[in-house]
C-alpha positions in Angstrom: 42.3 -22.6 54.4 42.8 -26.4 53.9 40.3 -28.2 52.2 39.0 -31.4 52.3 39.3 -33.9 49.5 36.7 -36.1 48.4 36.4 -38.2 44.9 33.6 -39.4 43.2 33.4 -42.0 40.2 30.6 -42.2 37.7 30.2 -45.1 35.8 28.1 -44.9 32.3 27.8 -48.5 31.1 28.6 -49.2 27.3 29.1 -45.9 25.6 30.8 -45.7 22.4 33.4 -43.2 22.2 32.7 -42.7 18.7 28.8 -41.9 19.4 29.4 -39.6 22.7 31.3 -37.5 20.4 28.2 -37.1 18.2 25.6 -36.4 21.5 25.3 -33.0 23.4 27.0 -34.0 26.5 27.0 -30.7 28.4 27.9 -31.7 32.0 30.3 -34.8 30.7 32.2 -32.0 28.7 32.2 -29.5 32.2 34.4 -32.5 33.6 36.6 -33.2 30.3 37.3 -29.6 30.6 37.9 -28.8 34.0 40.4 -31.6 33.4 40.9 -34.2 30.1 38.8 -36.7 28.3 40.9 -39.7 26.9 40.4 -42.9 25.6 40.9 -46.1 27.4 41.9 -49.2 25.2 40.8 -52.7 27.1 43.2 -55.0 27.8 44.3 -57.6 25.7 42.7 -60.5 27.2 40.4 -58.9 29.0 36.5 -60.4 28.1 34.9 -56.8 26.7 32.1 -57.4 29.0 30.8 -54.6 31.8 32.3 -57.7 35.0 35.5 -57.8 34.2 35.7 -54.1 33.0 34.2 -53.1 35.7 35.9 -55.5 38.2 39.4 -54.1 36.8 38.1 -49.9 37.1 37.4 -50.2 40.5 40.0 -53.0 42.1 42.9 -51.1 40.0 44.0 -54.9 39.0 44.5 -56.7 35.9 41.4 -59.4 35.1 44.6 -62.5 36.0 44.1 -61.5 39.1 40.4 -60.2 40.5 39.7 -63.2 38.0 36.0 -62.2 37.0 36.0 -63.2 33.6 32.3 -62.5 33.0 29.2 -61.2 34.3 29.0 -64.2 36.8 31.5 -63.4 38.6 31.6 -67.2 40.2 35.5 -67.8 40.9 36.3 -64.3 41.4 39.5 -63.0 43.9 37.5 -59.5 44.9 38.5 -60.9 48.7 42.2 -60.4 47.5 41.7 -57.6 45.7 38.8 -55.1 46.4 37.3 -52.6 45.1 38.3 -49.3 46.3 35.3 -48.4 48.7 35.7 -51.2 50.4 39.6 -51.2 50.7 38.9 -47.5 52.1 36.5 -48.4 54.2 37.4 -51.5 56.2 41.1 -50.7 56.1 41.0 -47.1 56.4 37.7 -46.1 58.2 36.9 -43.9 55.6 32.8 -43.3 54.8 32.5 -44.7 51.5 29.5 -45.1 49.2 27.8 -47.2 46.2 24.7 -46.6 44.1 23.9 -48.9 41.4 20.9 -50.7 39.6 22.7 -53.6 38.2 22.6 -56.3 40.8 25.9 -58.4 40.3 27.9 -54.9 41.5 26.0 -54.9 45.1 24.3 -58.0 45.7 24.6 -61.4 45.6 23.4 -62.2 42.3 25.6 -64.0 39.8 28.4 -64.5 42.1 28.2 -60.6 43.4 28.3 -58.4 44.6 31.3 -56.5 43.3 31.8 -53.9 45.7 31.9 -56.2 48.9 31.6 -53.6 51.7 31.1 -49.9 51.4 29.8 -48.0 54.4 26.6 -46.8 52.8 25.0 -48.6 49.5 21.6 -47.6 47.4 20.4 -50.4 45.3 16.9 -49.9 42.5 17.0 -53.0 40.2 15.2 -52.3 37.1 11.5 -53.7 37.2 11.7 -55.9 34.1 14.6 -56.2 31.6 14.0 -53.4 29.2 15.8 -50.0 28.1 12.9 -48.2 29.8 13.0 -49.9 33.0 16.7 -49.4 33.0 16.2 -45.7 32.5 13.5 -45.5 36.0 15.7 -47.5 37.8 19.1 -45.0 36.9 17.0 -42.4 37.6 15.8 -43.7 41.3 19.4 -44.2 42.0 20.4 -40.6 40.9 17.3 -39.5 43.0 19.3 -41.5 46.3 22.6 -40.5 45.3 21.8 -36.6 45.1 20.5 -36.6 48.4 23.2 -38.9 50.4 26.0 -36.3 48.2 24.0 -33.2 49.5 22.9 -34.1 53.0 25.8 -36.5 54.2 29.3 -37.2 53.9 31.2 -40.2 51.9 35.0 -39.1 51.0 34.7 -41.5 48.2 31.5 -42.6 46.3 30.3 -44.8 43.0 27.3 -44.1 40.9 26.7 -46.4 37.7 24.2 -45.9 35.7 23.3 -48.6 33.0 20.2 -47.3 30.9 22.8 -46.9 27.9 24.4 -50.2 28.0 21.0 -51.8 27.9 19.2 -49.4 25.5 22.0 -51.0 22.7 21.5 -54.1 23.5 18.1 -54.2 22.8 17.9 -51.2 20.0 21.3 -51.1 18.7 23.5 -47.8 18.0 20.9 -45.3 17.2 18.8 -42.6 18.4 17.4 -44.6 21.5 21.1 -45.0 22.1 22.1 -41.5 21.7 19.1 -40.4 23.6 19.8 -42.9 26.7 23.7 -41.1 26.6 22.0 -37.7 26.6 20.0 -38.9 29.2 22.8 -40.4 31.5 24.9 -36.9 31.0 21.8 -35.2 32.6 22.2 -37.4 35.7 25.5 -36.6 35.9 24.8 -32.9 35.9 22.3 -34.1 38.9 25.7 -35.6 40.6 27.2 -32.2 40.1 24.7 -30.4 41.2 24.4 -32.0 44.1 28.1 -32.0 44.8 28.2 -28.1 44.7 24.4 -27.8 46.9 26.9 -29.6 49.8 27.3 -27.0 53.0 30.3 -27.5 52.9 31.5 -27.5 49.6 33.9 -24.6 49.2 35.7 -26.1 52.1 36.1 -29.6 49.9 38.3 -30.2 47.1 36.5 -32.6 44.6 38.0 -35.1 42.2 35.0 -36.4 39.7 35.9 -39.4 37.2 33.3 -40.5 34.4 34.6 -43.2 33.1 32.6 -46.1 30.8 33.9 -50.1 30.6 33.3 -51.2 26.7 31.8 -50.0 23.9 29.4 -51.5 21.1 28.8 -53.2 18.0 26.8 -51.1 15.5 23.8 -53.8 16.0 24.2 -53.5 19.6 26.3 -56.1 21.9 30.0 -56.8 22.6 32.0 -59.0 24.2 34.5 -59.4 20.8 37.3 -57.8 19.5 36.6 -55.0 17.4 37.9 -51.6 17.9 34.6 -50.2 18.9 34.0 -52.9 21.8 37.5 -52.5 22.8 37.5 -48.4 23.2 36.7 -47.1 26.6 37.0 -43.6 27.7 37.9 -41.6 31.1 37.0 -38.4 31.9 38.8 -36.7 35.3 38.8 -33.1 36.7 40.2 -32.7 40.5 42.3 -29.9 42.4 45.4 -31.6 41.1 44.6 -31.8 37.3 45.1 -28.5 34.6 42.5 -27.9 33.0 42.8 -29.2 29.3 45.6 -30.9 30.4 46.7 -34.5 28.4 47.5 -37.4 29.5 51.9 -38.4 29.5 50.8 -42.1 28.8 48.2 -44.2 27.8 45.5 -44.7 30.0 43.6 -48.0 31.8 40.7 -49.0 33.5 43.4 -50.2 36.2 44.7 -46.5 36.7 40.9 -45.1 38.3 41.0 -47.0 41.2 45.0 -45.4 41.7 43.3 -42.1 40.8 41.1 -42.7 43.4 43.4 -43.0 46.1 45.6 -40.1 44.8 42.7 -38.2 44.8 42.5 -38.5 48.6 46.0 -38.6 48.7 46.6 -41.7 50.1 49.4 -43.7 49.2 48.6 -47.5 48.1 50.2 -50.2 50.2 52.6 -52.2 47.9 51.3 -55.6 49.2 48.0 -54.3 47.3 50.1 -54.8 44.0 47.8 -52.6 42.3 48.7 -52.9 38.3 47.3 -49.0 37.9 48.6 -46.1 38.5 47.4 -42.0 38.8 47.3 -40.8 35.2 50.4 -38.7 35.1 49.2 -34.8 32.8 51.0 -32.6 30.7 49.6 -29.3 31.3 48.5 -26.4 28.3 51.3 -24.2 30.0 54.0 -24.1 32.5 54.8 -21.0 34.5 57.8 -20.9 36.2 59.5 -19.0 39.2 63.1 -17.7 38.4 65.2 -17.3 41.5 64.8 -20.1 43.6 63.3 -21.8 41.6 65.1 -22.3 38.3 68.3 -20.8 38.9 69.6 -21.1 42.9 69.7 -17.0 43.8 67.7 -17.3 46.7 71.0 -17.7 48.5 72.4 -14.6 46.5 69.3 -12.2 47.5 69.6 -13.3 50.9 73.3 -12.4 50.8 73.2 -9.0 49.3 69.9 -8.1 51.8 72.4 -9.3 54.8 75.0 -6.9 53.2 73.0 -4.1 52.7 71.2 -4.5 56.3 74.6 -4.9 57.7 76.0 -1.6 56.0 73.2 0.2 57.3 73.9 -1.1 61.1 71.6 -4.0 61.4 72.5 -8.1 61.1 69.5 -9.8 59.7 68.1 -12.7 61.7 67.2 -15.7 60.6 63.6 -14.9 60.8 64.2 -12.5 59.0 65.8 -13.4 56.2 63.2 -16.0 55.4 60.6 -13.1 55.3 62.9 -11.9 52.0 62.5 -14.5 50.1 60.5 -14.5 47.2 60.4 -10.9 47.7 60.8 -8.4 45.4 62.9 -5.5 46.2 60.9 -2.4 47.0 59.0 -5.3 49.8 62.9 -6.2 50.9 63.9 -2.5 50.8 60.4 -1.6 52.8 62.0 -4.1 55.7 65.5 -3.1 55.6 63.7 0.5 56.5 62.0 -0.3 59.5 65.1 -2.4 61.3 68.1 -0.9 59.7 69.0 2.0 62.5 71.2 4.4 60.6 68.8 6.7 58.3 68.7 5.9 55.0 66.0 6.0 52.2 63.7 3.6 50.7 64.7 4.6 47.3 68.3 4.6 48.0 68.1 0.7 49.5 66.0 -0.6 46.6 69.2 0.5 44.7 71.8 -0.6 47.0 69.7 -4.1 46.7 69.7 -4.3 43.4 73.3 -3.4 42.2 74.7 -5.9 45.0 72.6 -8.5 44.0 72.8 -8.1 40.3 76.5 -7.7 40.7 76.2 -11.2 42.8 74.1 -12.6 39.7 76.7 -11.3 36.9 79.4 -13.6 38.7 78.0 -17.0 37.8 74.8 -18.5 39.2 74.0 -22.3 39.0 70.8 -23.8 38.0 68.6 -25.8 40.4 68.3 -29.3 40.0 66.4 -30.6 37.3 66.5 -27.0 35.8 67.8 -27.9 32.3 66.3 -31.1 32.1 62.7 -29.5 32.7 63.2 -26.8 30.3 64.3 -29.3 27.5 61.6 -31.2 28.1 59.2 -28.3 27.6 60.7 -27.0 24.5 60.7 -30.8 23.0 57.0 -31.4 23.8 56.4 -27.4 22.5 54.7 -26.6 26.1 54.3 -23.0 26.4 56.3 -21.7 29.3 56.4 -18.5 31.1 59.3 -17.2 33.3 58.1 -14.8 36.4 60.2 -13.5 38.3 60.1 -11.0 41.5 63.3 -9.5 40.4 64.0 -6.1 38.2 64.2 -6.7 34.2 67.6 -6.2 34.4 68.5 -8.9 36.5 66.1 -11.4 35.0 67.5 -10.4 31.4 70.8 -11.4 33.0 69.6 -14.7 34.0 68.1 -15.5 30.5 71.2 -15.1 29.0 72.1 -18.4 31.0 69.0 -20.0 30.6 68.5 -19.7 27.2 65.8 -17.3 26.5 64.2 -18.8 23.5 62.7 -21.0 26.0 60.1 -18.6 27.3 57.2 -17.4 25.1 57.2 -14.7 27.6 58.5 -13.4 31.1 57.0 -11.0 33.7 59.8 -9.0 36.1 59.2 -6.9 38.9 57.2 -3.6 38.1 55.7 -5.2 35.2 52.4 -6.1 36.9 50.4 -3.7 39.1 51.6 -6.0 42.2 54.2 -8.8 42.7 54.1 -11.5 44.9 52.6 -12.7 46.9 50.2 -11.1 45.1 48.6 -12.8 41.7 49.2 -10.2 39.7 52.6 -11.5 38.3 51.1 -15.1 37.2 47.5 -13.4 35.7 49.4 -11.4 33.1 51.8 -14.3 32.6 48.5 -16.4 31.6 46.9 -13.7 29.9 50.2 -13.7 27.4 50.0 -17.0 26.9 46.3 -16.6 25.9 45.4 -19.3 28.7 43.4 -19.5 31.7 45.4 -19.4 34.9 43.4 -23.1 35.9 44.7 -24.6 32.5 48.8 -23.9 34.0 51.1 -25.3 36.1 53.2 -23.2 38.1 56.5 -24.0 39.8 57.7 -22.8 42.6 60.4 -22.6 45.6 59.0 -20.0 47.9 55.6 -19.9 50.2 55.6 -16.4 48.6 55.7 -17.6 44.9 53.3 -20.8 46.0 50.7 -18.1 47.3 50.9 -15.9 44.3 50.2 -18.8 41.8 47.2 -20.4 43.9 45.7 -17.1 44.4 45.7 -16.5 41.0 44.1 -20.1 40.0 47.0 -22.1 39.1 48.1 -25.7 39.6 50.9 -25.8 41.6 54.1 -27.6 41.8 56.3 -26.4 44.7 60.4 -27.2 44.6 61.4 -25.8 48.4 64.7 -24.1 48.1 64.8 -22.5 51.8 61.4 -22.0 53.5 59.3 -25.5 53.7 56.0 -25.4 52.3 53.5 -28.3 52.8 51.3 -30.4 50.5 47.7 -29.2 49.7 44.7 -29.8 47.0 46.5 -28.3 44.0 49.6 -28.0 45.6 52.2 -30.8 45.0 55.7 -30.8 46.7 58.4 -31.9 44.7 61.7 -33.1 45.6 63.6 -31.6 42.4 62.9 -29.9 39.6 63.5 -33.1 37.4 60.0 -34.6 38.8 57.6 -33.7 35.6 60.1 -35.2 32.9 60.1 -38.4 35.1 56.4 -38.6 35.0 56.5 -37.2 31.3 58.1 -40.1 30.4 59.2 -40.4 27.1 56.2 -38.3 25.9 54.2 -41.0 24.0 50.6 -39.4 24.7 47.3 -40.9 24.2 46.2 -36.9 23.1 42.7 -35.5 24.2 39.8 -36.2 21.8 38.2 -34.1 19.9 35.1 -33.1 21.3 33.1 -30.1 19.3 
């Protein structure tokens, strides 16, 4: 069943990093790990001010350029460079949503409003300029947002919630501060809630970012230099994202708006010159398909079940031969039964498979493209990896030799599971070795077999066609070669997760 992607962003005004590690956060920590928490340094001339933090989150462009510099946004460029509801819906006809208290962000106040046109917008403006009011008015603008999240239908929404951001300006760092965070993470659990209450919610595939714009002097306030103003953090968990994964780079308050889009899986125009980009992860473990996928013996089983059909009276069609891929052998063998017409046994052509292909495999067989680069990669970034294959011990023992077998922490070969693929069977026990979830590992794949086993077991998916095609999906990327994730890995400087109890 294809699902539906939809995205929404949370913004929690002004919360220290350092603090939010010392507050029960329950339903923040659900999204950091269904997915990562990481810090987000502002950018060096950018004001540390919620505008131009804000401005840059949600256009996915530098301050030089949406050019609000404060929190009158007088001069701005948001024309040039919107935010991405708008961008979605005028350009895209996409139903887009905005829920906020502070005024600047959706009215006309102080040179607003930020976000210039979503489709559907809920505005509460606090009643007098004080943490309390603050909290009433994030708390009528939950109240609106959990019902237009349950009852309607925006692909892409904003909630901000401010109570925290104002509760240190007027108290300062302390308990009313850690209290007001506490408070904010319950409305977010609200926004969750409400997100799984939706009809149609199994049929959707969600992406949630929380994501704050500054942090805060001890005394309350910011707007300098200090570390503390200058930290930010980003929390994201989607169909797309391991959970516990890390980030391959640094990330930016330019790089949400990007997420945003990639979430719904739509490609940013280059004449948006966006200066973000999706946060690229490194996932707890990688799982990895052998024939096909890593080393190129698709071919070679297709081969040996074309000479053993052919030696048993029947020429495989193309059809066919498609449906043995990603097989394993007794499944081939069970096939060859039914069309081959001169009478044979289902024992004896599991055999006959086996010693022609292993025979084949002995010979030489080439790595896939990207092979040895990938598994490099993973052993110099000490990723776990898995190797499971639908293939007999034997054979796979053979293929390690070539691959290097110190790679794996562990390999799974036909019969060594109570099912193969397209079962899950194979890539459960692989994750059960490593000690890991199935949801916290990518899996990479060349066959709609393979692809099927992984996602019915829970994983992330990359998919690296070899022969059948096999089409994009929530969770499922498709990758040209296997050389994609060291590209996006770049050199492996990592901002790390932090450390949350």
């Amino acid at each position: 069943m294809s699902r539906t992607r939809r995205v929404l962003v949370v913004g929690i005004d002004g919360v220290r990093l350092d603090t939010l590690n010392r507050v029960s956060t329950p339903h923040l920590d659900t999204v950091a790990d269904a997915g990562f928490l990481a810090p987000v340094t502002v950018a060096e001339g950018t004001p540390t001010m919620s505008g131009p933090c804000w401005a840059t989150t949600v256009t996915g462009v530098n301050v030089s350029k949406h050019a609000v510099w404060s929190n009158d946004f007088s001069g701005h460029r948001l024309g040039v460079f919107p935010d991405f509801a708008t961008r979605l819906s005028r350009q895209d006809g996409r139903r887009t949503y905005v829920a906020a208290a502070w005024e600047p962000l959706v009215t006309v106040a102080d040179g607003g409003p930020m976000f210039r046109h979503p489709t559907r917008l809920t505005h509460h403006a606090p009643a007098a300029d004080t943490p309390e009011a603050w909290e009433r008015a994030d708390e009528s603008t939950v109240r609106d947002a959990v019902s237009i999240l349950t009852h309607e239908d925006p692909e892409a929404s904003f909630v901000y919630l401010g109570a925290p951001d104002e509760t240190a300006h007027h108290l300062g760092c302390g308990a009313a501060y850690k209290a007001s965070i506490a408070s904010a993470d319950r409305r977010l659990g609200d926004l969750l809630a409400a997100l799984r209450a939706r009809p149609s919610y199994e049929r959707e595939a969600w992406t949630v970012l929380v994501v704050t714009d500054h942090g805060h002097r001890d005394e309350g306030g910011h707007g300098g230099g200090s570390a503390v103003e200058r930290t930010a953090w980003l929390a994201c968990a989607g169909p797309d994202i391991t959970a516990g994964a890390r980030p391959a780079r640094p990330v930016r308050h330019e790089d949400v708006a990007a997420q945003v889009y990639a979430a719904l899986d739509r490609t940013p125009d280059t004449h948006w010159t966006l200066d973000g980009g999706a946060v690229p992860t490194v996932p707890r473990a990688v799982l990895l398909g052998m024939d096909g996928t890593l080393v190129d013996t698709e071919r070679l089983w297709l081969e040996a079940a074309r000479g053993v059909a052919s030696a048993h009276g029947h020429a495989l069609t193309d059809e066919e031969g498609a449906g043995v891929l990603g097989r394993n052998r007794a499944d081939t063998a069970t096939l060859l039964v039914q069309l081959c017409p001169e009478p044979t046994t289902l024992a004896g052509l599991e055999s006959e498979l086996e010693d022609t292909f292993l025979a084949a495999v002995e010979a030489g067989v080439p790595l896939r493209p990207g092979a040895r680069a990938l598994l490099d990669r993973l052993v110099r970034d000490g990723v776990p990896a898995a190797l499971v294959s639908a293939f007999p011990r034997r054979v796979v023992d053979t293929v390690l030799r070539a691959l290097g077998g110190e790679v794996f922490r562990t390999t799974v070969a036909d019969g060594e599971s109570d099912r193969s693929k397209p079962f899950p069977d194979p890539y459960l026990k692989a994750a059960t070795r490593l000690g890991l979830p199935p949801g916290a590992c990518l899996a990479v794949e060349d066959s709609p077999a393979g692809v099927a086993a992984a996602e019915a077991a829970g994983c992330r998916v990359l998919a690296v066609p070899s022969a059948a095609p096999i089409t994009s999906a929530p969770g499922r990327r498709v990758g040209r070669d296997l050389a994609v994730l060291p590209r996006e890995w770049g050199n492996g400087t990592s901002t790390g997760r932090p450390v949350r109890r």
